[in-house]
Structures are given as C-alpha cells and as structure tokens.
Residue frames relative to the residue before (quaternion, step in Angstrom):
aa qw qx qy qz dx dy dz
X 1.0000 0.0000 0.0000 0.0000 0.00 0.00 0.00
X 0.7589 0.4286 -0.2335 0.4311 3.65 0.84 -0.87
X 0.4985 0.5751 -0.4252 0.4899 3.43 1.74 0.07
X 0.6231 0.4136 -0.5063 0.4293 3.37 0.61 -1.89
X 0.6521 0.6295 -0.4044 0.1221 4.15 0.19 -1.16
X 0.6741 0.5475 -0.2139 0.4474 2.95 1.12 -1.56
X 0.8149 0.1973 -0.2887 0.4622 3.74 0.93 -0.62
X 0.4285 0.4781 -0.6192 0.4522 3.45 0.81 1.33
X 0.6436 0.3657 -0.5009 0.4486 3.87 0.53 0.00
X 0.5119 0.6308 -0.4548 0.3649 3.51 1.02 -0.53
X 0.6569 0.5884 -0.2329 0.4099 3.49 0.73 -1.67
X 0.6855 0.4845 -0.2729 0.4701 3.86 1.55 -0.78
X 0.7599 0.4556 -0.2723 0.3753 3.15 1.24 -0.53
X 0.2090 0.8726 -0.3740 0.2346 3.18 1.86 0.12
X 0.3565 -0.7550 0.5096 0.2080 3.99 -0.64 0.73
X 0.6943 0.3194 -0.0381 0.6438 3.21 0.79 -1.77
X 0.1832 -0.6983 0.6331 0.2793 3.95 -0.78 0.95
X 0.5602 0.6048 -0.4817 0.2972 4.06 1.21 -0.03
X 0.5668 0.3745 -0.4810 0.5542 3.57 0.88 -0.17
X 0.3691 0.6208 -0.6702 0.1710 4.42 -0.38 0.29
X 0.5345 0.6824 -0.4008 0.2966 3.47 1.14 0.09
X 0.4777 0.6193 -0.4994 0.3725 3.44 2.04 -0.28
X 0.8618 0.2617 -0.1490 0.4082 3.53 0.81 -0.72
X 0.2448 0.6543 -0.6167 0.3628 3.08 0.76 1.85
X 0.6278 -0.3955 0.4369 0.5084 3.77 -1.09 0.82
X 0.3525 -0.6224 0.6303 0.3017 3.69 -1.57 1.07
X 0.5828 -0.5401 0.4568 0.4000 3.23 -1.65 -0.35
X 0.6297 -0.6514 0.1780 0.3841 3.04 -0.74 1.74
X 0.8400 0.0730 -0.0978 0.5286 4.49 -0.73 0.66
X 0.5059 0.6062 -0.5166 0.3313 3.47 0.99 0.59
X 0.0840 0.7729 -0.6159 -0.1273 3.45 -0.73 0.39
X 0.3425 -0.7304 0.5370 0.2467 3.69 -1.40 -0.16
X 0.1699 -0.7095 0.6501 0.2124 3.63 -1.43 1.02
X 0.1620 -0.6759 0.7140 0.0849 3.50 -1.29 0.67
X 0.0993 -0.7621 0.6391 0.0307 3.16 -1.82 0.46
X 0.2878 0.8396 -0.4250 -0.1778 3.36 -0.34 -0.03
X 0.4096 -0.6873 0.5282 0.2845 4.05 -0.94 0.24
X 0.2139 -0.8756 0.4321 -0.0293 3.20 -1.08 0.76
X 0.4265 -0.7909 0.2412 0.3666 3.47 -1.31 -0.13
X 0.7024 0.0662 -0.2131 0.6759 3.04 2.00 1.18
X 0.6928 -0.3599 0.4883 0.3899 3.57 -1.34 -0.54
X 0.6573 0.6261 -0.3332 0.2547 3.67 1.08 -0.29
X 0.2497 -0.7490 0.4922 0.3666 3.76 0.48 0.61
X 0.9002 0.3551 -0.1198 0.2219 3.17 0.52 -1.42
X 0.7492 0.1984 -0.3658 0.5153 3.22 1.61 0.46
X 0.6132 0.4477 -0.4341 0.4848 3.83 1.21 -0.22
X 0.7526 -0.5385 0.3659 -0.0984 2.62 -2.41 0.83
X 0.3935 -0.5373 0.5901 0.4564 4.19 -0.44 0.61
X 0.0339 -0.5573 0.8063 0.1954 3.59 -1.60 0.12
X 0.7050 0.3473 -0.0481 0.6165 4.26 0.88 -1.09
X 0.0304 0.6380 -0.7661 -0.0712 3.73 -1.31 0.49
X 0.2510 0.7269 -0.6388 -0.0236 3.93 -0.85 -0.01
X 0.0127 0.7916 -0.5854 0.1747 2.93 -1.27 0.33
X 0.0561 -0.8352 0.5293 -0.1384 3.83 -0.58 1.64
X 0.3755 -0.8178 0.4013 0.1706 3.12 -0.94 1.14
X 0.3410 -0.7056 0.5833 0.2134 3.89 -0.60 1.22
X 0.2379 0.7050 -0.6467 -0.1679 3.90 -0.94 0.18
X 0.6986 0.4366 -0.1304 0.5517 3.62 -0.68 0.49
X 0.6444 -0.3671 0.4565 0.4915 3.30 -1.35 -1.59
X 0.6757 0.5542 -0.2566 0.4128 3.16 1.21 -0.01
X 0.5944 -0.6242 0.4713 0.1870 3.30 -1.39 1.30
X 0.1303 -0.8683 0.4471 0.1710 4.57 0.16 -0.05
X 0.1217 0.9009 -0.3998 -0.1172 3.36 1.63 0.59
X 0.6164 0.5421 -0.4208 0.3863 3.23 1.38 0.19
X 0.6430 0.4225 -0.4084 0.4911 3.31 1.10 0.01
X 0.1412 0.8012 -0.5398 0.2163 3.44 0.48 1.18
X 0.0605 0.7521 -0.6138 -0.2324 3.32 -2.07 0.26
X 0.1118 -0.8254 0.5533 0.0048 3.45 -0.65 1.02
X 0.0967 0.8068 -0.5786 0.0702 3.68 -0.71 1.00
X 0.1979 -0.6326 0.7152 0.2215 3.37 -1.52 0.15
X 0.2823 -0.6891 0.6644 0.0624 3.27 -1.52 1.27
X 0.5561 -0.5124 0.6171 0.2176 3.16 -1.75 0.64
X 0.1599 0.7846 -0.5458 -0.2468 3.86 -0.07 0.09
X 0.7701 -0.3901 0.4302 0.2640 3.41 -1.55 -0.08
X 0.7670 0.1761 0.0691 0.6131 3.72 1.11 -1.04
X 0.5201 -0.7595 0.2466 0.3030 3.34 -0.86 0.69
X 0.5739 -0.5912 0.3452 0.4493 3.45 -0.99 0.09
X 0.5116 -0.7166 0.3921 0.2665 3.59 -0.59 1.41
X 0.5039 -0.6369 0.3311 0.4804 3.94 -0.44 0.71
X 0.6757 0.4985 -0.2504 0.4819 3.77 0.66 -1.23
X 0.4202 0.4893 -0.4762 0.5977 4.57 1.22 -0.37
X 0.7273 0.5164 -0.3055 0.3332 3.56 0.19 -1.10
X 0.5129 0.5811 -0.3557 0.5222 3.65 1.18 -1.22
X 0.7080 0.3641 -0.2466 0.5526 3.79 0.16 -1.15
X 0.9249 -0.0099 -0.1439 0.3517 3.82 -1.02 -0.44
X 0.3484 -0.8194 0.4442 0.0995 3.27 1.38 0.89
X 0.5888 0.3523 -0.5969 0.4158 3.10 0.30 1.78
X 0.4419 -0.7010 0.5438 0.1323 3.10 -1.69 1.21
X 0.8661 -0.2244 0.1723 0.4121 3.01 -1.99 -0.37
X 0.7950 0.4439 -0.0813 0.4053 3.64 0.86 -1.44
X 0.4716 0.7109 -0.3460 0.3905 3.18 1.83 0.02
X 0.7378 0.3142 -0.0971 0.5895 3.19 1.57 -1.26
X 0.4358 0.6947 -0.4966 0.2844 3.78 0.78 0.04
X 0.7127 0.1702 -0.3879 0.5591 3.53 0.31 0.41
X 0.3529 0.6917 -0.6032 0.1822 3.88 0.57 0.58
X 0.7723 -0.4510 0.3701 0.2512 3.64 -1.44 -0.10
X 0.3767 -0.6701 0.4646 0.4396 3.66 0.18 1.06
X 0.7109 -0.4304 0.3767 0.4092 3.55 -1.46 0.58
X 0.7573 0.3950 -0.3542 0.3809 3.57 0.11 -1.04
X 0.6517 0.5717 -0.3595 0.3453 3.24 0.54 -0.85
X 0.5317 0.6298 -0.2788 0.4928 3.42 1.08 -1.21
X 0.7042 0.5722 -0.1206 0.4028 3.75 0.79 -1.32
X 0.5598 0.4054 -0.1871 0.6981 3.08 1.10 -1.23
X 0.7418 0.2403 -0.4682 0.4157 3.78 -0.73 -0.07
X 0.5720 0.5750 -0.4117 0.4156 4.16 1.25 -0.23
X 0.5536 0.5808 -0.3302 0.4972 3.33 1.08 -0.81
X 0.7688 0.3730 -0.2184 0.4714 3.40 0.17 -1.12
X 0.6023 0.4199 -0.4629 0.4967 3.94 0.69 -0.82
X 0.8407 0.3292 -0.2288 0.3640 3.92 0.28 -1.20
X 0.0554 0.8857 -0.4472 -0.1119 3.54 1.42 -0.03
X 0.8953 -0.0739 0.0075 0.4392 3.95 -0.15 -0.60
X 0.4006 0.6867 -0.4831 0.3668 3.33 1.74 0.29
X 0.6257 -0.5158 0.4865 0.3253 3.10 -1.97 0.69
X 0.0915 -0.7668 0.5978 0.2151 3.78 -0.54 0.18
X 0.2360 -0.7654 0.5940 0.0755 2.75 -1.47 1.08
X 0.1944 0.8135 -0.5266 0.1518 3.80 -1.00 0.13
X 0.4257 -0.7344 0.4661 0.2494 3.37 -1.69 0.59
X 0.7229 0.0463 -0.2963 0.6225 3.40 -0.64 1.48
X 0.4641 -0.8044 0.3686 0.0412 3.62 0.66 0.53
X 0.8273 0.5143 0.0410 0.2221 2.12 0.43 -2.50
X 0.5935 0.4864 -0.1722 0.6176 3.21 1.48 -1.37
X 0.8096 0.2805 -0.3901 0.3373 3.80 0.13 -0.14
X 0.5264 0.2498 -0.5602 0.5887 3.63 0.89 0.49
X 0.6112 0.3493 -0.6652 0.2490 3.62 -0.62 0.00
X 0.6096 0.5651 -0.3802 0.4056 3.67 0.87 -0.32
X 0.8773 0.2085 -0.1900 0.3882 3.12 1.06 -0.43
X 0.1531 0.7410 -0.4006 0.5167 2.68 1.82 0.97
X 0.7189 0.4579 -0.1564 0.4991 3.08 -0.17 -1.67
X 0.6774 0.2826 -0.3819 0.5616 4.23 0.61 0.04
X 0.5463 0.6501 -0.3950 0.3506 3.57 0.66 -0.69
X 0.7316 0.5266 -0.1354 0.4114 3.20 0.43 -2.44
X 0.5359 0.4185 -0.5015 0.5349 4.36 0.58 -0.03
X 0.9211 0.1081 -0.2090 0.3100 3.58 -0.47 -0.63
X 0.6126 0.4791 -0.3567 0.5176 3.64 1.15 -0.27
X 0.0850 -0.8129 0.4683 0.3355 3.99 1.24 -0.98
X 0.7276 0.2790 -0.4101 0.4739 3.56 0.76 1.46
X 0.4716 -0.6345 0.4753 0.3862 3.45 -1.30 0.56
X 0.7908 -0.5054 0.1516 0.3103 3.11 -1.49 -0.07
X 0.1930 -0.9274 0.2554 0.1932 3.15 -0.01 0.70
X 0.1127 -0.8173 0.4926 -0.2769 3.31 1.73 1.30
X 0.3526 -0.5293 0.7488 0.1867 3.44 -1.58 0.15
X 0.2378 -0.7746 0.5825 -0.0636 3.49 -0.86 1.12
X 0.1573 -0.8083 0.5626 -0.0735 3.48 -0.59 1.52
X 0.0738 -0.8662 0.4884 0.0756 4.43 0.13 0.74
X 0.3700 -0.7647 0.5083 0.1415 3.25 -0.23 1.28
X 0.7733 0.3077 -0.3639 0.4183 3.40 0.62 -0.30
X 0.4661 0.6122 -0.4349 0.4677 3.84 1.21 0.60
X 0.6123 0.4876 -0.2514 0.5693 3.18 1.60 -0.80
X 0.7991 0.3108 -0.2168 0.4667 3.15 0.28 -0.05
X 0.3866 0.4473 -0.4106 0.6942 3.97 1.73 0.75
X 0.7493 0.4976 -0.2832 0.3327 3.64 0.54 -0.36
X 0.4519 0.6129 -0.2166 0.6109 2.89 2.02 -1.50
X 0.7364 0.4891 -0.3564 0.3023 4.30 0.26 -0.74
X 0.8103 0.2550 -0.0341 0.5265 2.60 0.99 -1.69
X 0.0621 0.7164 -0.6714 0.1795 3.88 1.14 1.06
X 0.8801 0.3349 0.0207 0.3359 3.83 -1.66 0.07
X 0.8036 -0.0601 -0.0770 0.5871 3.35 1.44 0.06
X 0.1841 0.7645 -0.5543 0.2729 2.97 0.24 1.46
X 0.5343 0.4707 -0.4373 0.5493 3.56 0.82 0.55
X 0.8548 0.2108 -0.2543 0.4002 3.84 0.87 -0.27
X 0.4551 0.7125 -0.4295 0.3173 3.10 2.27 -0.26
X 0.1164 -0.7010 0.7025 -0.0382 4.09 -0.57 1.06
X 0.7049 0.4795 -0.4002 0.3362 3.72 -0.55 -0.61
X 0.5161 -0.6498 0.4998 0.2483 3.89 -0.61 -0.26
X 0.5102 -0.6049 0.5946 0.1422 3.84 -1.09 0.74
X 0.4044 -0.6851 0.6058 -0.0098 3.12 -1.19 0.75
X 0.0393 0.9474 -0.3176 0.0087 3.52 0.44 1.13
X 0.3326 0.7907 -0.4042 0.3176 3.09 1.85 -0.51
X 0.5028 -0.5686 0.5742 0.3070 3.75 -1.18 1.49
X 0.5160 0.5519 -0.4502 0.4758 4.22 0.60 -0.18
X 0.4812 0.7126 -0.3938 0.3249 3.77 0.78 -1.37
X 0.8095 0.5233 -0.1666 0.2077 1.75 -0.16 -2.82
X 0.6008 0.6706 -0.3064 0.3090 3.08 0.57 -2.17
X 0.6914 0.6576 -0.1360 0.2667 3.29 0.34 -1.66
X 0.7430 0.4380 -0.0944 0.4972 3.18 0.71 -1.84
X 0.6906 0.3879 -0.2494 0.5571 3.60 1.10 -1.09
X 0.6902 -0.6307 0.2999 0.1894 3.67 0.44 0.04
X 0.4722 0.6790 -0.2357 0.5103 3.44 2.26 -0.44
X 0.4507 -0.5829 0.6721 0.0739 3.20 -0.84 1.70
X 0.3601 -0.5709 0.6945 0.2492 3.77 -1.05 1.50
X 0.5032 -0.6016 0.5839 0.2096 2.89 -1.93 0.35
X 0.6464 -0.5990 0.2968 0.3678 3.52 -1.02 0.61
X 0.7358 0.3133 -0.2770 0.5326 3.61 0.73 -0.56
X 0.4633 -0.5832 0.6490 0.1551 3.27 -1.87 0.53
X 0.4081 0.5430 -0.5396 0.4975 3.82 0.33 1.04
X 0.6614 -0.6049 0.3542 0.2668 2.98 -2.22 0.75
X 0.5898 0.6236 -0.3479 0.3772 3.49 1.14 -0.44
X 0.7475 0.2013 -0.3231 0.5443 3.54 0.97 -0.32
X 0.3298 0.5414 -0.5953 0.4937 3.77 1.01 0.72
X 0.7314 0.4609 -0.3383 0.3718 3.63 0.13 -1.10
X 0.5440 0.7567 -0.1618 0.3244 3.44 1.27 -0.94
X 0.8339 0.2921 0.0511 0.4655 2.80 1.27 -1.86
X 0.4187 0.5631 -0.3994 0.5900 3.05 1.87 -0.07
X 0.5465 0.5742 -0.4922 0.3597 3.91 0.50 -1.07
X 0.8186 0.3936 -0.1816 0.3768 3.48 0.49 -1.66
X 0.7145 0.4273 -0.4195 0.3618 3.17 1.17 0.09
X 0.2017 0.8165 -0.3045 0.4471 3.20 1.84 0.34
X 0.8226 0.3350 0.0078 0.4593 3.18 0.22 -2.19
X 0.6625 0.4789 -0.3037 0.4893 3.29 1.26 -0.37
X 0.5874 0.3791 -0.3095 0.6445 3.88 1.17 -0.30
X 0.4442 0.5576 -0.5449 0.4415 3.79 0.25 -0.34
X 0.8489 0.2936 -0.1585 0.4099 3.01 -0.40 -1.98
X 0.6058 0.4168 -0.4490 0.5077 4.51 0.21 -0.25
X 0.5496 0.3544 -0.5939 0.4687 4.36 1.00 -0.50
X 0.6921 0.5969 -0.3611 0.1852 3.61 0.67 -1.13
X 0.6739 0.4971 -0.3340 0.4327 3.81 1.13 -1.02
C-alpha cells in the first residue's frame, strides 16, 4: 500500500508527462538487471563512466535485449576506480553525455522491476541525473540480490542464526554455482547478477 502511494505522488510530480511510461503496468515476469562502473565509490559526487543493463523474462537471461554504454563523465577517473574496471581517462572520451546515456536507460528498462547487487549505489547515481529534469528518482521497483541471497543462508534459523553472511558478489557466485565471467565490466556484472537472481528466485520458490 505505501509503495502503490509513494509512486502515485511521484507520478504527480513528474516534469516530462513523456516519460509516464515508467509507471505503466510492466510486461507481465519481465524484470531488469543494471550495472554500472564508475569514477569512484562516491554516490554523491562521482560519475557513470558504463550503464548496462539486461533484460530477465521468465527463467531466462535476453542477452540480446541488452544495453551497454560508455559515458563521458564530468570528473576524473579516480586512480584505485581504475584498479577495478580498468578503464581510463581515454577509454571513455568519446562516451555519451550523461543524460543521453540515461534517457536511452529509462526507455530500455521502462517499468521493469530492477534488480542488482548493491542496487542501491546505482540508482542513486542515476538518480541524481534523472531528479534535475524529470524532478523524481526512479520509480522502478527494486529487487537486491544480495538480500536474496542473506535470506537464502539464514532460511529456517533465524532465531539461532548469530554469525554473519558472506556477501561479496565473488561469494555469491560461488555458493550458487555461476562461473564469473571473464571480463570485469558492467555488462557481464549485469549478466551474472541476472543468473544469480533466477537461481535464488527459484530455491525461495521450492
């Protein structure tokens, strides 16, 4: 009840009445995984350098219904961001001005739940581009693979479970059986998060 509310005041505060399509009924069991890489750990002042993002319908992964971009960011690429997705300044210099990059997410993930690991940090990033010209974040339903998968441990004993969960996106991988993929980038993050999705879904489900 306090969702359906929260994204009917959203829907009023909408700028642009062309984007009302976030809060048209999704298509029925589609959901969406997003990733994105950056130029640091800062939600609130670094930058997308990558957006991806793949569509799950069913049990199935759509790697063809895929988006993968490189942004242009605004600030540089921190030295230790770089250590991890091992891309530099000139990697992204001909990427996609931020909005634009945004605007083609909106429209690829339009009312699907999104799903993803730490979530949190990639819509506030892409929040925080959204919320100037539309004057709301996204207003997606939001699915955390790693909650699913703290739940998935400590199923059946949660009155003696004391000790702590192992959340690392390595863990995860591990425990559920999914061979990481060879590259560090958001598109096969987004990938592998799907399958670890579909693979906790279906063990909350039995």
């Amino acid at each position: 009840m306090l969702s359906r509310l929260r994204r009917a005041l959203a829907r009023r505060r909408l700028k642009d009445p062309a984007y009302d399509f976030l809060f048209h009924p999704a298509p029925e069991g589609e959901v969406v995984s997003v990733d994105c890489e950056t130029t640091g750990l800062d939600r609130h002042n670094d930058d997308i350098i990558t957006l991806a993002a793949v569509r799950v319908r069913g049990n199935r992964v759509l790697t063809s219904q895929k988006l993968d971009l490189v942004v242009k960011p605004s600030r540089p690429i921190r030295r230790d961001a770089v250590c991890i997705h091992h891309l530099r300044e000139q990697d992204v210099e001909r990427g996609l001005a931020p909005r634009e990059a945004v605007e083609r997410f909106l429209r690829f993930a339009g009312s699907r739940p999104l799903i993803g690991y730490y979530l949190e940090f990639d819509v506030a990033l892409i929040d925080r581009l959204v919320r100037p010209w539309l004057g709301i974040g996204l207003p997606n339903p939001r699915i955390e693979v790693s909650e699913m998968f703290y739940d998935w441990r400590t199923r059946g004993r949660e009155e003696l479970y004391t000790g702590t969960v192992d959340l690392r996106f390595a863990t995860i991988l591990e425990a559920l059986d999914i061979p990481p993929l060879h590259n560090h980038d958001a598109f096969e993050d987004a990938v592998m998060t799907s399958l670890a999705y579909l693979k906790l879904r279906a063990r909350a489900n039995r």
